[in-house]
N, C-alpha and C positions, 0 to 999 in steps of 0.2 A: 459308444459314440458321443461326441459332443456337437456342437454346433460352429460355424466361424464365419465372420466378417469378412470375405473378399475385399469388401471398398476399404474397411479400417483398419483391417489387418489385426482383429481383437477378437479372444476366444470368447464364448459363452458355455454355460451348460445347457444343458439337452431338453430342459424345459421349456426355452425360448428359441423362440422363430422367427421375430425383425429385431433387426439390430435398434436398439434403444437410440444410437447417437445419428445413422442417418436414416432409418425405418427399411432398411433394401431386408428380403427374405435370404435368412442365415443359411448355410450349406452344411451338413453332414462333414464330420472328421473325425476320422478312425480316433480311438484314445490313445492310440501309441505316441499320436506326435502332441502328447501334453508338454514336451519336452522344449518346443517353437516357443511356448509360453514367453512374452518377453519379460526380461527382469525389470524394467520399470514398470510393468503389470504386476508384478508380484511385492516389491518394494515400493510402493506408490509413497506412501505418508515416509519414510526416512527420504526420499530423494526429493522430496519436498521439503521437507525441515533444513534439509541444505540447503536447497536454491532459497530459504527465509532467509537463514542466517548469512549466505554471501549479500543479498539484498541489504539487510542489515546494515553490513559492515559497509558496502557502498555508497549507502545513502550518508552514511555517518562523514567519507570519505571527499563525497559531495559537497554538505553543508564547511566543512575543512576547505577546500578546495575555494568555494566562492568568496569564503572569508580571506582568505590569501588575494587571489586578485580584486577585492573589493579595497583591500587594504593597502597594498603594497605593489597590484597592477602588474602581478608576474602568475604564472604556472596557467594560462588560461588553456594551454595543451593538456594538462592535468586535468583541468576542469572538463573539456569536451571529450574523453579519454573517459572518465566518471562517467558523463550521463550516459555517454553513451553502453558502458558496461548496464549502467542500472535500469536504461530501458532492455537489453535485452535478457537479466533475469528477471526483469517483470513478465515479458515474451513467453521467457520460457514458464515459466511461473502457471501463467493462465495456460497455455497451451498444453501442459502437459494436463492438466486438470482437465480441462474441455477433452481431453483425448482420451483419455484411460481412467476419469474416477467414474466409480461403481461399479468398476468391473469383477467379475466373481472369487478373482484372484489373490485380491489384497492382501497381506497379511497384518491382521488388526491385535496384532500383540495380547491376544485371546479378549480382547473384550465383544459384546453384542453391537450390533447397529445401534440398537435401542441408546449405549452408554454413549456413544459417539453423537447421534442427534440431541440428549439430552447436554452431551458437555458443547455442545455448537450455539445449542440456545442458549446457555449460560455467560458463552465468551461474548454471542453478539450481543447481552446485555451489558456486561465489562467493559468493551468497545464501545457502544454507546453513551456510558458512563464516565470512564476513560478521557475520552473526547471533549465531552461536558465539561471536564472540570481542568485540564488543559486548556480551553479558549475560554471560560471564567478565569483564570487565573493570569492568564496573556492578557484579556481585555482590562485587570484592574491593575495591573505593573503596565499595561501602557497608559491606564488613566490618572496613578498616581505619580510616574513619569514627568509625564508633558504637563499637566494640572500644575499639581503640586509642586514639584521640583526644583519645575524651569519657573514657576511665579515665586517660590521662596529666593531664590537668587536674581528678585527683578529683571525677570525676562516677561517681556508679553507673547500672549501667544502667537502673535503676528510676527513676532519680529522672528519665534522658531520657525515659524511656517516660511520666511524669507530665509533664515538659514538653509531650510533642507532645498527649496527649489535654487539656491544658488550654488549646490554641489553640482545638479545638471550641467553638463559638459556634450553636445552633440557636435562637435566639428571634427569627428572621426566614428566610426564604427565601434571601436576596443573602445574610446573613452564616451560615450554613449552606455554601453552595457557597462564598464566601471562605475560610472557614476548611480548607474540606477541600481549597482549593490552595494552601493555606500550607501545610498538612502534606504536600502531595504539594514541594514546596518544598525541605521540609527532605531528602526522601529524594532529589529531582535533584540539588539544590547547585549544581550545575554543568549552568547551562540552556543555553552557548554550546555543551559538547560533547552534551549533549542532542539540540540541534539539528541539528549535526552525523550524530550517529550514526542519528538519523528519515532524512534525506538521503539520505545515506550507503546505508543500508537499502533506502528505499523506491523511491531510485534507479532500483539496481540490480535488485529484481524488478519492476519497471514496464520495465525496456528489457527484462528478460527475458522478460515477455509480450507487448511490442512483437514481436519476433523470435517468439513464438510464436504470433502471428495471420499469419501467411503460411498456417498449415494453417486449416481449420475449426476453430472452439473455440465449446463450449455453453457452456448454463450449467453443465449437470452438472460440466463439463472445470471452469472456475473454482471452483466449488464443492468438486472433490476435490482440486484445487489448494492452496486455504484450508485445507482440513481438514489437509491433508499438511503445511503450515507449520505450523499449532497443534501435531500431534502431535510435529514437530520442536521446536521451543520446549519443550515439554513436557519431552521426554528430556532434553535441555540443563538445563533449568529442575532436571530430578530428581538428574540427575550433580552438578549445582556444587553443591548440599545435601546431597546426600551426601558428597559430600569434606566440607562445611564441617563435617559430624556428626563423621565422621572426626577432623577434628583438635580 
């Protein structure tokens, strides 16, 4: 016999007796019907690594997509076509995690829990790392940018700063949001490593929560997950401004 999920509709073995993801007491099921097993239960981490990598390519297809209508003010059906795909493998993304990781089923390409939590703490320090040195390296190509740059070719900074608010354009809706990715524009510059650095980035905490749904994860878990990067950013964000006050 094993045990099963009425409300979630997910097996357990026969050790346990409240469902781990909503606490309801688990029912008795013959072993014959192991067979119900569903295959996203048992393939969890591969059908994850896909919904990463179409993510990926989305996002990529995205940051493409905005630079086109920021530039030349056409495909913005392409554009909402984009987000909209890449909110919903993000959707599916957490959803399927909140749904089916930890479940006893997985198949972990023979490694231990043990190898999978220790390569989790490893990525979220990579991730944090990662991160670090992506917005160090944004905040001083934007300091030597606009600093440096624009004052070697006698510009003042006043007079860039009247540049960018004279792109603003709001006597329509499209050239409102045109205008404000023309000035988002001036501050990427550089939309190939842009791209890049999203990748890069998102990559790597998306395998990192790959490898983190072998345990159970809620939503709470994701939730103080999110909150735990923001406040990382944050500290990064206050450090690189404060040196920049400093000098």
């Amino acid at each position: 016999m094993e045990k099963y999920c009425d409300n979630c509709k997910v097996s357990y073995p026969d050790n346990i007796s409240y469902c781990p993801k909503c606490g309801k007491l688990l029912i008795e099921k013959n072993i014959e019907e192991r067979g119900k097993i569903k295959f996203v239960q048992r393939f969890l981490l591969p059908i994850l690594f896909v919904l990463l990598v179409w993510g990926l390519v989305v996002c990529v297809e995205v940051i493409d997509n905005i630079r086109y209508c920021a530039t030349l003010g056409i495909g913005w059906m392409d554009l909402i076509v984009s987000v909209v795909k890449l909110c919903i493998v993000r959707y599916l993304f957490d959803r399927i995690i909140v749904r089916y990781s930890g479940n006893p089923y997985i198949f972990k390409f023979g490694l231990s829990d043990q190898t999978y939590s220790s390569i989790e703490k490893n990525l979220n320090q990579i991730v944090e790392v990662s991160v670090a040195i992506v917005m160090i390296i944004a905040f001083i190509w934007f300091f030597v940018k606009v600093v440096f740059i624009d004052l070697l070719i006698n510009k003042r900074l006043a007079d860039w700063i009247m540049g960018c608010l004279k792109i603003l354009n709001f006597s329509s809706l499209q050239k409102s949001i045109q205008s404000l990715l023309q000035l988002i524009c001036i501050f990427i510059d550089s939309w190939h490593g842009f791209a890049i650095a999203c990748t890069l980035c998102g990559g790597l905490a998306g395998v990192r929560d790959i490898f983190m749904s072998v345990h159970y994860v809620s939503r709470e878990d994701i939730k103080a997950r999110e909150e735990k990067d923001t406040i990382i950013l944050d500290k990064i964000d206050s450090a690189i401004s404060g040196n920049n006050k400093e000098r």
